[in-house]
Backbone as JSON, one array per atom type, in Angstrom:
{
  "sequence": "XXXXXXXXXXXXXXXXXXXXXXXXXXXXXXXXXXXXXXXXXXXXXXXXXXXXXXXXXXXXXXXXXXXXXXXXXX",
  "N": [[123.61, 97.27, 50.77], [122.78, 98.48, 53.43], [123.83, 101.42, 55.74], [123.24, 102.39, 58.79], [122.41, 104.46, 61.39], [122.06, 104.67, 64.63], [120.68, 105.49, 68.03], [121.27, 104.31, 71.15], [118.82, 103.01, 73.28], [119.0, 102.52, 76.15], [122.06, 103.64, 77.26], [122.21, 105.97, 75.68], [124.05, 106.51, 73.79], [125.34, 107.45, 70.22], [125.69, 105.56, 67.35], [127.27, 104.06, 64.35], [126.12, 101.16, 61.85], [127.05, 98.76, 59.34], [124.59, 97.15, 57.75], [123.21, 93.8, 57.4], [122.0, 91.56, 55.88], [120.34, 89.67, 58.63], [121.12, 90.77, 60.41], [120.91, 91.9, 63.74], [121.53, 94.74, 65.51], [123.58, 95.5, 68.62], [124.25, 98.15, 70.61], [127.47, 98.78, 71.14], [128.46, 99.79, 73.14], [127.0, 99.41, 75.43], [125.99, 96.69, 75.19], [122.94, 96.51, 74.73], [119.9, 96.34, 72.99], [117.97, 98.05, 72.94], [117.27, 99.78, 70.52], [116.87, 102.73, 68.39], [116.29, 103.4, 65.34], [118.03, 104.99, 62.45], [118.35, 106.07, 58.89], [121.3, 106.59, 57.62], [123.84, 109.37, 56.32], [124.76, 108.75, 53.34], [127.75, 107.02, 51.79], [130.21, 106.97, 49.56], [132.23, 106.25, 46.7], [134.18, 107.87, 44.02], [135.49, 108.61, 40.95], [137.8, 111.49, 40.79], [138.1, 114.43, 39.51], [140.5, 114.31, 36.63], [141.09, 111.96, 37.55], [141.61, 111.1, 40.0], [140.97, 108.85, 43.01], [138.15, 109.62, 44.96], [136.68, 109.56, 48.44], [134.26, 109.35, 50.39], [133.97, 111.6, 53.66], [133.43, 110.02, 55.83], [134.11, 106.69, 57.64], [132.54, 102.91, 57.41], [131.55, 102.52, 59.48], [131.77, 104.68, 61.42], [133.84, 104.82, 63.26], [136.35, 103.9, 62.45], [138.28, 102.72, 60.07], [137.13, 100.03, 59.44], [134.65, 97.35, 57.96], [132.51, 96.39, 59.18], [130.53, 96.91, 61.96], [130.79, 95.19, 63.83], [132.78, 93.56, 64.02], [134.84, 95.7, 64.74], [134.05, 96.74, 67.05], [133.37, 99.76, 68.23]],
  "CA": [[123.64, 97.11, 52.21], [122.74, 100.04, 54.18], [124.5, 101.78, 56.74], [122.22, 103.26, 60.01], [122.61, 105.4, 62.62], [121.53, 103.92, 65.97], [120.99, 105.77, 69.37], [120.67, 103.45, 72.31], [117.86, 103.66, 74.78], [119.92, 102.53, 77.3], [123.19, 104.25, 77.35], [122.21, 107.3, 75.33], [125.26, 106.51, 73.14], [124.68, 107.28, 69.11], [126.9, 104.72, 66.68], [126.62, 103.29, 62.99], [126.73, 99.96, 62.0], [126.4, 98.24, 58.48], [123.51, 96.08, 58.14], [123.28, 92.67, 55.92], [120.79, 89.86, 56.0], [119.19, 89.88, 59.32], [121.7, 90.69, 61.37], [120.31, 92.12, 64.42], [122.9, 94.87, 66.15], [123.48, 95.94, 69.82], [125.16, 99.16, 71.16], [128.78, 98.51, 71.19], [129.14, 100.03, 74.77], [126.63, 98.11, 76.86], [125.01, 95.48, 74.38], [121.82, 96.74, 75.07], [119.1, 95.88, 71.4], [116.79, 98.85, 72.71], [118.13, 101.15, 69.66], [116.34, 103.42, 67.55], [117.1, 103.65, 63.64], [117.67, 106.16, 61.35], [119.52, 105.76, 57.93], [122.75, 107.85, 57.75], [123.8, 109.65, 54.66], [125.29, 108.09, 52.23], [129.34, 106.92, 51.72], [130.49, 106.63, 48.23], [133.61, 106.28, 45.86], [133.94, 108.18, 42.86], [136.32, 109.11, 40.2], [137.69, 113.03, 40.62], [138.99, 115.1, 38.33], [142.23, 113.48, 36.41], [141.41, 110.31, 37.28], [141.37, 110.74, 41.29], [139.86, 108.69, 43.34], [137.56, 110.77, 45.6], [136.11, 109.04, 48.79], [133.37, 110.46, 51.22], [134.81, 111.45, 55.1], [132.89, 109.25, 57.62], [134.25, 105.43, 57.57], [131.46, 102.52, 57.36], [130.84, 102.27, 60.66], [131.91, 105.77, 61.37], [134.63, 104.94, 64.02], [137.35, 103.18, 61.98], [138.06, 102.17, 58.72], [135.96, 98.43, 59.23], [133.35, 97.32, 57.16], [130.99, 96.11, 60.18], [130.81, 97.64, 63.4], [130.38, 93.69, 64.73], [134.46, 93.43, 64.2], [135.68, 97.25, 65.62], [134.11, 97.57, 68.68], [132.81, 101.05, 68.3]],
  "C": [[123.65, 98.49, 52.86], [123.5, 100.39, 55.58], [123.53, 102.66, 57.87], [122.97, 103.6, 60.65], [121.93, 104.95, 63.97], [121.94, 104.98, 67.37], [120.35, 104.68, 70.15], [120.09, 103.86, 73.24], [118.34, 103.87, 76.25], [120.89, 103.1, 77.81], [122.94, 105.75, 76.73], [122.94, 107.57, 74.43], [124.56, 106.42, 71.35], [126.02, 106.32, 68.31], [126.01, 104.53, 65.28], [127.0, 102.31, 62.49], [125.98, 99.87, 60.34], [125.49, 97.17, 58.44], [123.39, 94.71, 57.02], [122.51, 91.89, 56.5], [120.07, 90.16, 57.41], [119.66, 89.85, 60.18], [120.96, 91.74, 62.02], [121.52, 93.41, 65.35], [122.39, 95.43, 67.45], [124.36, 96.74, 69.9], [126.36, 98.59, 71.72], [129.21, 98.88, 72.62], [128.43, 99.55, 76.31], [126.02, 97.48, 76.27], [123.44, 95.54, 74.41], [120.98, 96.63, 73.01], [118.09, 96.73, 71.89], [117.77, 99.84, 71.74], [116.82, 101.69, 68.84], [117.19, 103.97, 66.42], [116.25, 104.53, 63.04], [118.52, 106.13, 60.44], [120.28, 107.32, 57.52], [123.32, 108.05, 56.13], [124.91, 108.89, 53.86], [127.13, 107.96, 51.67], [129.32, 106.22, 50.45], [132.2, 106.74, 47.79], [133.72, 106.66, 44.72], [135.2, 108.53, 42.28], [136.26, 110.65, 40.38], [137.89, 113.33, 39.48], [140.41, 114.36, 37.81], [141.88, 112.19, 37.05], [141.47, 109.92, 39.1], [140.67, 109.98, 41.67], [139.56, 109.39, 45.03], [136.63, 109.74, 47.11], [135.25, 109.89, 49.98], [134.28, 110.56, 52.83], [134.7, 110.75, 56.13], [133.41, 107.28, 56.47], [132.86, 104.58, 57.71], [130.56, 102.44, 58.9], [131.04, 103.61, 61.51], [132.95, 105.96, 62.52], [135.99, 104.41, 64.0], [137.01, 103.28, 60.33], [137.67, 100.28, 58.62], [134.96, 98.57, 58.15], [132.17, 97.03, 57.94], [131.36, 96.95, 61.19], [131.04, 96.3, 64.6], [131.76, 93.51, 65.01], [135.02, 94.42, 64.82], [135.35, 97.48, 66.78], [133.52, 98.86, 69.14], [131.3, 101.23, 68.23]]
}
């Protein structure tokens, strides 16, 4: 499931939302569906050194710790 980057035409506002099946998303700050996509780099989980675990810095939706952006609001 990929994670994008979305600026809205309308508002000007940039956000990232996870994407699944055919969900369709709108800018979280005026619902507007003119967006333009671009896929955002990549959030992983890995084993560190000793046994850490190591996780990347941006959350999935990049304004919480959510898994959609459809539930946070951001």
């Amino acid at each position: 499931m990929p994670i994008y980057e979305y600026r809205c035409s309308a508002c000007g506002r940039e956000f990232e939302c996870l994407v699944t099946g055919s969900y369709e998303p709108e800018c979280p700050h005026c619902q507007s569906r003119d967006l333009t996509r671009a896929m955002s780099a990549c959030r992983f989980v890995s084993k560190g050194k000793g046994g850490q675990t190591v996780k990347s810095t941006a959350s999935a939706c990049g304004g919480c710790s959510a898994s959609t952006c459809a539930g946070c609001n951001h």
